[in-house]
N, C-alpha and C positions, 0 to 999 in steps of 0.2 A: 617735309612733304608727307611722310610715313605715317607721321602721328599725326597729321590731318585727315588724312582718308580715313586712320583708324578709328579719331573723332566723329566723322562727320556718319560713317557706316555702323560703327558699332557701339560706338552711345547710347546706352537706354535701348536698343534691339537684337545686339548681341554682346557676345560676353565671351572671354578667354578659359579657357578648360583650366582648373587648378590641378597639379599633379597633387599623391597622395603625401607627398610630404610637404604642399602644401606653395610650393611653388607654381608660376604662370609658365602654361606651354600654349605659346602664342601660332604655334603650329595646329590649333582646336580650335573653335569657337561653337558656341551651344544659341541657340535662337531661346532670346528671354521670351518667345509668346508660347514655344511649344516642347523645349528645351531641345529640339535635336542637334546634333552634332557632324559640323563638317569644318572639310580640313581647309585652312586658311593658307595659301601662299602669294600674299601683297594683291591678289586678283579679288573685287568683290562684284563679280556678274553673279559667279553661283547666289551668294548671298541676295544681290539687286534680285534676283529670278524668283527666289525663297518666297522672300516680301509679300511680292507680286500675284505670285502663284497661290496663296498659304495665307496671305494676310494681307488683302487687297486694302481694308481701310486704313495703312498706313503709307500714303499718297504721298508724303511730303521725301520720304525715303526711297522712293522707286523712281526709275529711270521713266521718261515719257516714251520712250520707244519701245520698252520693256511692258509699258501696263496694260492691265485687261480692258481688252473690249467693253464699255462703260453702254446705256440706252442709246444713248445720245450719239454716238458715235457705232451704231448696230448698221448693217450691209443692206441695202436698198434690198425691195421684195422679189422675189423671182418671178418668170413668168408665167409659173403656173399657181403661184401665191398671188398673182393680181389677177388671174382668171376666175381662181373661185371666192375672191373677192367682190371681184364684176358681178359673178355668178349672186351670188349673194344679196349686194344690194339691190339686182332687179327681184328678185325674190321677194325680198322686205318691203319693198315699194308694190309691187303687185297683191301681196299678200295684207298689208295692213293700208289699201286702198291711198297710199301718198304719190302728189305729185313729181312728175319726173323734173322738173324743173329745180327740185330739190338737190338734186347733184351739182349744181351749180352756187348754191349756196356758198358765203365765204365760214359761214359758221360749221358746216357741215364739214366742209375737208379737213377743218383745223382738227374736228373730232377723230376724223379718220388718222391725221399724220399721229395723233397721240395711240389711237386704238394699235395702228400699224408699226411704232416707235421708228417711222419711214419720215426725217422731217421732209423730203423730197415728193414723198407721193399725193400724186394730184387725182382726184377724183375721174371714172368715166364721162365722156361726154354723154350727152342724151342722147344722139343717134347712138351710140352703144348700147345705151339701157335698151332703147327700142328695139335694137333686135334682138336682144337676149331675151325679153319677154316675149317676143314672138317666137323665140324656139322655145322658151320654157310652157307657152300655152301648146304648141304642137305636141310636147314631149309626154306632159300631162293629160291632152287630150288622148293621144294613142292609148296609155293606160286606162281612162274610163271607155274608150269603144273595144278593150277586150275584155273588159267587165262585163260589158253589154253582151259580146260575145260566147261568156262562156253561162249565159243566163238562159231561160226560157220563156218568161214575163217579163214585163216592164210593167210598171204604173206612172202612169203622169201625171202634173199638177199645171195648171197655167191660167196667167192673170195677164191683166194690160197695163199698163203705169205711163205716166204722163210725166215726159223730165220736167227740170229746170227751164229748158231751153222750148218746152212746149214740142214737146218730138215724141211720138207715140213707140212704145217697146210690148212685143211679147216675152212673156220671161215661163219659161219650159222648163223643171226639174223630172228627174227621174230614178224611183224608188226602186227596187230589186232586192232579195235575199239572195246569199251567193251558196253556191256551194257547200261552206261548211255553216251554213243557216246563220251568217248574219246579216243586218239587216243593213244597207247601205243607199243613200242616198245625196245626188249629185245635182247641178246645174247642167243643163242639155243647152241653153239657149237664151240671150236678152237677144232679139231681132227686132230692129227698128221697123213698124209697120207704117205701110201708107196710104193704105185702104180705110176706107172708114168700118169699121166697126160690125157689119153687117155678118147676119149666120154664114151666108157661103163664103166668108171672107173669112170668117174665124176658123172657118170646119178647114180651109184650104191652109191655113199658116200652120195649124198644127200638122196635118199632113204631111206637109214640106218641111218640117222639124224631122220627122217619122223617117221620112225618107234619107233626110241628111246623114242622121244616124244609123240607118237599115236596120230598122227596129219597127216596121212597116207589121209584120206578122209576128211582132209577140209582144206590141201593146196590149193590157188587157183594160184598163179605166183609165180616163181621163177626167179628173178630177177640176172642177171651176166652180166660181160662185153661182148664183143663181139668178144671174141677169139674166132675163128674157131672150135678146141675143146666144149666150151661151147656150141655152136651154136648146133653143133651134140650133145651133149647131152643133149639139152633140146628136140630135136626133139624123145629122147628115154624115158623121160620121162613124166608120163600122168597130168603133170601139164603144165597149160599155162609158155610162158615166156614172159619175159620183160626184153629186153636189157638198158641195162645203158643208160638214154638220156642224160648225163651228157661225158662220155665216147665218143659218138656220137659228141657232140658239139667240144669238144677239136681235135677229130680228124679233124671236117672242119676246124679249124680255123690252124691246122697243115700241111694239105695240101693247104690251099690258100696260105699262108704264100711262100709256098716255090712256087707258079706258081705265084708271083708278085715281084714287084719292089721293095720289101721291104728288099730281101735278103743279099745285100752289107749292109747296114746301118745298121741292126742287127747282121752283122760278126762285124762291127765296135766298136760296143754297146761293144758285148761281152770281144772284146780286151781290150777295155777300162777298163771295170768293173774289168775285171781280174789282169790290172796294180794294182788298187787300191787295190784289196781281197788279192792279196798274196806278199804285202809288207806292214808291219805295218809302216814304217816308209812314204811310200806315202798317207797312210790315215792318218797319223798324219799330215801331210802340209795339206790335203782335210780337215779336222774338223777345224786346224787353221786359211784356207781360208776362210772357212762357217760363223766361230763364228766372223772375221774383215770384214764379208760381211752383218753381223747383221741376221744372218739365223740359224736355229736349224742344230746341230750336226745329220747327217742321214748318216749312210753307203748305201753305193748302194747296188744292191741287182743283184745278176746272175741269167739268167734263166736255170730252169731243164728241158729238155723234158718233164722228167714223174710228174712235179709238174705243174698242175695245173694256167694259168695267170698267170705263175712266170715270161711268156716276159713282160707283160701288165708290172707290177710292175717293172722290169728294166726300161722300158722305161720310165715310170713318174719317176721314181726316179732320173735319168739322167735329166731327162727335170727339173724340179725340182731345180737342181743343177748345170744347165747348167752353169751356171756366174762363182761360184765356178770350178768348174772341168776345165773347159777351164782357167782360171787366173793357178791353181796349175799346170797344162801341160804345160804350156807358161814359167813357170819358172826351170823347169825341163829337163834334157835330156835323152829322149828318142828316141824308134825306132815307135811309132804308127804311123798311120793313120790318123788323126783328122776326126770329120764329117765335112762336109760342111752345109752350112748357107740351099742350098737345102734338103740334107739331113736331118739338123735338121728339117724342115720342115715336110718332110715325117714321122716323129717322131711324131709329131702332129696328124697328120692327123692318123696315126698307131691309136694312143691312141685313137681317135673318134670313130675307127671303133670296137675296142677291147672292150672298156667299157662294151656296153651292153651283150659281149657276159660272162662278167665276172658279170654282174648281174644275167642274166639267171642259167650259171651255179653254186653259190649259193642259188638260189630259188630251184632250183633241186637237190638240196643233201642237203635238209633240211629233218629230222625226226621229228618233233615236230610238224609236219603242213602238210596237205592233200598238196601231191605234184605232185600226179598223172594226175588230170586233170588240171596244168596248162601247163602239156606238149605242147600242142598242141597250145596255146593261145604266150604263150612264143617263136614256132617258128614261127609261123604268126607275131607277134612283129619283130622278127628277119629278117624277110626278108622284111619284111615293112621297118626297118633300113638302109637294104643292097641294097633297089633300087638305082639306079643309076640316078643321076639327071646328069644337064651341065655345075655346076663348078667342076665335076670329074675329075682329069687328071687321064690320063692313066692306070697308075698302080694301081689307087684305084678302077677304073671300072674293071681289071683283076681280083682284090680279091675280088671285092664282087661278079661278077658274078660268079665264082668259086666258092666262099662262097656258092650259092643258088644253085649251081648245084649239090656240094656234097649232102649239108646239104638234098634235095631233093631225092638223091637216097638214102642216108643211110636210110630215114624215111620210103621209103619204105619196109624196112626190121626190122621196129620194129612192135609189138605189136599193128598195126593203130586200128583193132575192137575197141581192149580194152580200147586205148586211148580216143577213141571214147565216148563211154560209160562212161565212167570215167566224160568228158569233159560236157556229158548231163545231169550228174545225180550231177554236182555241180553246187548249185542256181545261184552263180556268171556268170557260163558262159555258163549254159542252153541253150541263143539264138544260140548257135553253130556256133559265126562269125568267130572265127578259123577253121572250116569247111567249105570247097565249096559246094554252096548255091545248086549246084545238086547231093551233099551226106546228105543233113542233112535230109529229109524223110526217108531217107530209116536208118537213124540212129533211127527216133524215131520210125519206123516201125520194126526195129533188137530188141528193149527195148521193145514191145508190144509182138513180141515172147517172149521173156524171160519169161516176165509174164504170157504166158500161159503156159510155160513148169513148173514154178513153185508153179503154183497153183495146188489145191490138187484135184486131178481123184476122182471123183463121180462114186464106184462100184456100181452097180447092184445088189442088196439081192435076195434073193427068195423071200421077204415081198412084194416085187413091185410087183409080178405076170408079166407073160407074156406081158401083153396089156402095162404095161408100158415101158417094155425092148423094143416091137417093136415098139412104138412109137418113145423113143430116139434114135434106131437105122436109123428109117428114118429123124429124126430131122441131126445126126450126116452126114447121107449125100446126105441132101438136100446143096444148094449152101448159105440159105442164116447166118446168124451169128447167133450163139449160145449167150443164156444169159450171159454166160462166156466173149466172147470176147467182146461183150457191154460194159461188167463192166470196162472190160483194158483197151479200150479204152477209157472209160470213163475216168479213173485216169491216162493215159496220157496226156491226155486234160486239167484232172483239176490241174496237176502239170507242164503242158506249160503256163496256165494261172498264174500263179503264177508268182509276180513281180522279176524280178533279185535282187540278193542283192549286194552291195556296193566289192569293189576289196578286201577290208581290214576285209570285215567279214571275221568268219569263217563258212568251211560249215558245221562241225559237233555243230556247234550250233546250227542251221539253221534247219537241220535235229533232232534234239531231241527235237525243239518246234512242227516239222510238221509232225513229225513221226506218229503220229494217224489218222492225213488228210490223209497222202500218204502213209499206213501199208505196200501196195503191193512193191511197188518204196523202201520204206526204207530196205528189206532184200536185195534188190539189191547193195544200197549207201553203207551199212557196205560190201560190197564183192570188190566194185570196188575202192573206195574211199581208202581205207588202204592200197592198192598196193604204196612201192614207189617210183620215178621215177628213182632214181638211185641206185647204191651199195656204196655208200658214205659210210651209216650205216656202213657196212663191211670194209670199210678200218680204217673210226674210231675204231673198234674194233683191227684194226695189228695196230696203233698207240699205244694203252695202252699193245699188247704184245711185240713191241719192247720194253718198258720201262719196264717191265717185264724181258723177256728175254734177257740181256744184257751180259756186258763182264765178268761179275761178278758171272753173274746167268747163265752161257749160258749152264748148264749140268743138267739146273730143268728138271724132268720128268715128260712125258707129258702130263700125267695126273694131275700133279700139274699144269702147264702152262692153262689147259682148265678150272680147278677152281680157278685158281686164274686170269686169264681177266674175264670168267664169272663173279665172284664176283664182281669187278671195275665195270664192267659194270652197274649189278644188285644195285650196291649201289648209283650209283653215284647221285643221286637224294635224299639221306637220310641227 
C-alpha cells in the first residue's frame, strides 16, 4: 500500500532527498518542477496542496477538492458588479444609438456570460434599461444646465427634420466658451412639433426651449437657415440672428451653376453615373476595368441637391476614372451621350472652381473651433478665387461673376455687425482685411461703444454731497471725454497693438493667456466668438435621430426620441 501512494504521488513530481554518502532519506522529498524540499511522513496533502498551489497545470496529480478555482467554475457577479454592469449597457445603447430590444437577444447574453465568465448571468430586462436611461439623461442633463449656469452667453442653432414616421422635430443645440475659454457645445432639445411651420410658431418653440433651460436672458443668436419662415421669425424674437453661411455659400454655387455653361456636361455626368448606380452588373465590368487598368476599385458617386459638394465629388470621381469609364462604355451597348474631350475639359476647370468653395464650407460647419469670425475672411478668400483673369473662357467668367454677384447680395442680409465683431475680436484677423478699408474705424469705433455700454454706471450716493453731483453733471455735458472713455480707448489701442497671431492658432488660447491684459475686450470675445457660423451642429444632431428613429424604431415616443439623441449627443465624447 506504501509503495503505491509512493508510485502514484511521487513518480516523475517528486523525489527522495539523497544523503551525502549517497543513500535515500525517505524522510525528504524535493518537488522535480522547483526543487524545494519538504518533509514526507506517509501524508501527501502537503505535497497534493504544492501541485495545486505551485503548478496548477499538473491536474491529473491534484486532488478535485484541493484544485484551483478554474473560469469555468469563477463565483457568480455581485451585486454591485451587476449594477454597473446594468449601468453600462444602458450607456452603450444610449450612446451608440442601439435598440433596446437588444438585451433580449439570445446572441447577446451568450457574449455577456463569456465577457462576465458568469455562465449563470442573464441579461437586464428592458424595463431595466428604461429606467437607467432615464436616470442617466437626468444625471447628464443636470451637468449641462450647470454648464449653462456658470456661463453668460449662450448661442443657438435650430432646424426642423421630418422622421421616418412623418412626425415633425425641432432640434436646438447650444454653444458657450466656459470659463477656462473652451469652447463647448451641446444638444438642448429634438421637440416634436405640431404646429405648422409658421414665423409666430417658430419664434414661440424656440422660446419655450429658452425657457425650459433658463437661458431666456443670455441667449445671444440664434442661428437658422434662410427659409423665409425663419427669417420672420427671428425678426419676432429679442435674440440676434445668424443665418447659416454655410446654407448661403451652397445656394451661390447653386445658382451660378445653372446661369453657365456647365449645365449639358453635368446632365451628362449625371446619366452616366446613373448607368453605373443602378446596374450591378455594369459596375462589375467598371471595378474590372479599374483593377486591368492598375487603379483602386471606386464607385462613382451621384449628386443630391440637398447634399452638400456632392457635384464636386461626382465630378472628381468621374475624372478620376475617366480611362476606366470611357474603355467599360466602348465595350457596351448603350443609349448615352458620352462627354466630349471639351466637355471633359470643362470638368476640370468645374473642379478648380468648386474646390475652394468645398473648403470654406467645411471650415464653417465645424463645432469644435471658433468659426464665426472666419466668416468674413473666407468670403474675401472666395472672391479673390472667383476674379476673373484672361485665360477665362466664357462660361467660367459667367460663373464666377454670378458667383460674386449672388454671393454679395446674400451677404447683405446676414448678421454683417456681428460678423464684424466677431472678425475684430479674433487675434488672427484683428487687422480687419476682410473688411473695406472704409468700414474698419468705424468697426473698432462700434467695439469702443460696446465698452462703454458695458461698463458699470457710477451712482451718485448722498455721501458725495451736492458739489460733487453738480460737478459730474457738468463734466457729463461738457464736450470733452470722460475718464471712462479714455480708459476704452485706451484698451482698444492696446489690443490693435497687439501682434496677429499665426492662421493655425487658436483664438481661445490666445484669449485665456491675455484675458487680464484685455478684461474689458474678453467679456465681449466670450459673447462673440461662441456664435457658430452655421447650423451644421443641428443637422448633425437629425443625423444620430435618423439612426434612432428608423424602420424599426419608427413608433418611439417622443419623449424617448429627445432623450435618447440627447444622450448620443451628450456622450459622444466619453
Amino acid at each position: 500500500m506504501e509503495k503505491q501512494e509512493q508510485d502514484g504521488l511521487l513518480d516523475g513530481e517528486f523525489k527522495y532527498k539523497k544523503n551525502i554518502d549517497g543513500t535515500i532519506n525517505k524522510r525528504v522529498v524535493i518537488c522535480t518542477h522547483c526543487s524545494k524540499e519538504f518533509q514526507f511522513h506517509r501524508s501527501n496533502s502537503t505535497l497534493k496542496y504544492h501541485l495545486n498551489a505551485k503548478h496548477a497545470f499538473v491536474g491529473a496529480a491534484a486532488s478535485p477538492s484541493l484544485r484551483q478555482t478554474t473560469l469555468s467554475e469563477r463565483r457568480p457577479l455581485g451585486k454591485s458588479s451587476l449594477d454597473k454592469l446594468t449601468d453600462n449597457i444602458a450607456k452603450w445603447i444610449a450612446k451608440d444609438c442601439r435598440p433596446l430590444s437588444i438585451v433580449e437577444d439570445k446572441g447577446f447574453a451568450d457574449v455577456l456570460k463569456v465577457a462576465s465568465q458568469d455562465a449563470s448571468y442573464k441579461p437586464p430586462a428592458r424595463s431595466t434599461i428604461t429606467i437607467r436611461i432615464h436616470e442617466l439623461y437626468e444625471t447628464e442633463k443636470k451637468k449641462k444646465e450647470e454648464a449653462l449656469v456658470h456661463t453668460e452667453c449662450v448661442a443657438l442653432t435650430g432646424d426642423h427634420w421630418t422622421s421616418l414616421s412623418n412626425d415633425n422635430y425641432l432640434g436646438v443645440t447650444a454653444h458657450l466658451i466656459t470659463e477656462a475659454w473652451g469652447l463647448t457645445s451641446f444638444a438642448l432639445t429634438i421637440m416634436k412639433t405640431e404646429e405648422r411651420h409658421f414665423a409666430e410658431a417658430c419664434a414661440e418653440q424656440f422660446q419655450t426651449v429658452a425657457r425650459r433651460w433658463r437661458i431666456e436672458e443670455k441667449v445671444t443668436t440664434v442661428g437658422t437657415d434662410s427659409a423665409r419662415n425663419m427669417i420672420a421669425a427671428a425678426r419676432i424674437m429679442p435674440f440676434n440672428h445668424m443665418p447659416c453661411t454655410a446654407h448661403i455659400l451652397q445656394r451661390c454655387i447653386t445658382v451660378s451653376l445653372a446661369d453657365s455653361g456647365f449645365v449639358t456636361a453635368l446632365a451628362k455626368c449625371r446619366k452616366i453615373v446613373g448607368h453605373f448606380k443602378h446596374s450591378p452588373a455594369n459596375t462589375a465590368e467598371l471595378n474590372a476595368e479599374q483593377v486591368s487598368l492598375g487603379r483602386k476599385q471606386e464607385p462613382l458617386a451621384q449628386d443630391v441637391p440637398t447634399r452638400w459638394n456632392s457635384t464636386l465629388e461626382m465630378v472628381k470621381r468621374l475624372i478620376r476614372n475617366q480611362t476606366a469609364v470611357t474603355a467599360t462604355l466602348d465595350k457596351q451597348k448603350h443609349k448615352l451621350v458620352l462627354l466630349t474631350p471639351p466637355e471633359w475639359d470643362k470638368l476640370q476647370r468645374l473642379e478648380t472652381l468648386l474646390e475652394p468653395c468645398r473648403y470654406v464650407t467645411e471650415l464653417l460647419g465645424g463645432e469644435a473651433y471658433v468659426s464665426c469670425s472666419v466668416v468674413l475672411p473666407a468670403f474675401c478668400h472666395l472672391r479673390r478665387v472667383m476674379e476673373v483673369t484672361d485665360e477665362d473662357p466664357a462660361y467660367v467668367v459667367r460663373f464666377k461673376e454670378k458667383f460674386k454677384e449672388d454671393l454679395a447680395s446674400r451677404q447683405e442680409h446676414t448678421n454683417y455687425a456681428w460678423l464684424q465683431i466677431a472678425t475684430a475680436l479674433d487675434p488672427r484677423f484683428k487687422d480687419l482685411r476682410s473688411v473695406p478699408k472704409t468700414d474698419r474705424e468705424a468697426v473698432w469705433t462700434t467695439l469702443a461703444g460696446m465698452l462703454h455700454e458695458d461698463s458699470p454706471r457710477r451712482s451718485h450716493t448722498a455721501e458725495e454731497g451736492p458739489a460733487k453731483k453738480r460737478l459730474s453733471l457738468l463734466q457729463m455735458d461738457s464736450d470733452s471725454e470722460s475718464e471712462e472713455e479714455v480708459q476704452q480707448d485706451r484698451a482698444i489701442q492696446r489690443y490693435r497693438a497687439e501682434p496677429c497671431t499665426a492662421l493655425e492658432d487658436c483664438p481661445l488660447q490666445w484669449w485665456a493667456a491675455h484675458a487680464g491684459a484685455h478684461s474689458q475686450l474678453a467679456r465681449l470675445a466670450r459673447r462673440y466668438l461662441a456664435t457658430p457660423a452655421s447650423t451644421v451642429p443641428c443637422e448633425r444632431l437629425f443625423s444620430v435621430a435618423g439612426h434612432i428613429v428608423n424602420k424599426k424604431r419608427s413608433a418611439l415616443h417622443s419623449e424617448n426620441v429627445d432623450k435618447l439623441v440627447c444622450l448620443s449627443n451628450w456622450l459622444k465624447d466619453e
